[in-house]
N, C-alpha and C positions, 0 to 999 in steps of 0.2 A: 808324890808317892805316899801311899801311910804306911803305919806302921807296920801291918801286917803284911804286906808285900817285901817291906825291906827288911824281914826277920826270915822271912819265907829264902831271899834270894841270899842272905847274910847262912840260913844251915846249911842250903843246896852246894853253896862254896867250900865253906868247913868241909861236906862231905864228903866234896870230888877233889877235894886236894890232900885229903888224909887216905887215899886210896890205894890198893896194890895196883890194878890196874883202872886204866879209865875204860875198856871194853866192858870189862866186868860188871862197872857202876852204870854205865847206860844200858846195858841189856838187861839187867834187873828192873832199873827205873822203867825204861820202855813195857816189861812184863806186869809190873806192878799197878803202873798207871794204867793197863788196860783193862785187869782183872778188874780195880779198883771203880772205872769207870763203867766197865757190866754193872758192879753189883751194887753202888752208893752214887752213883752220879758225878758231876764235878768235883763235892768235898772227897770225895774216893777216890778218885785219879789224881788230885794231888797225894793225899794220904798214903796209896798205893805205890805211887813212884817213891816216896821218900823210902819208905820203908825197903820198896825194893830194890835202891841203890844201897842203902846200910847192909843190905843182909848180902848182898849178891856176893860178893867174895867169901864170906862161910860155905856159903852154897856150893859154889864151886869149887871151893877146898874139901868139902865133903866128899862131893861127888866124883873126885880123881881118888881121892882117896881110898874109896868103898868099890871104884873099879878098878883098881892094879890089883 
């Protein structure tokens, strides 16, 4: 493995274990990495899934929030 795959698999951990829900951080990542993969290719669908497992619980906090 180098190093960039075991830094990559070493955040994805961090990420999904500091999480409220595990639903939450895979439907994010799932959305993110698609988006990401429309519009940048490969390095975007990584990019995008990270990003959209970090965020995904604000997301959803928001959004119960703004509809009650």
């Amino acid at each position: 493995m180098n190093a960039l795959t075991l830094a990559l698999l070493f955040a994805v951990a961090i990420a999904t274990t500091a999480c409220s829900t595990t639903e939450q951080r895979v439907g994010g990542a799932a959305v993110g990495a698609g988006t990401g993969a429309a519009v940048g290719g490969p390095v975007g669908a990584v990019v995008g899934g990270a990003a959209g497992a970090v965020t995904a619980p604000t997301v959803v906090r928001e959004t119960r929030r703004a509809t009650r």
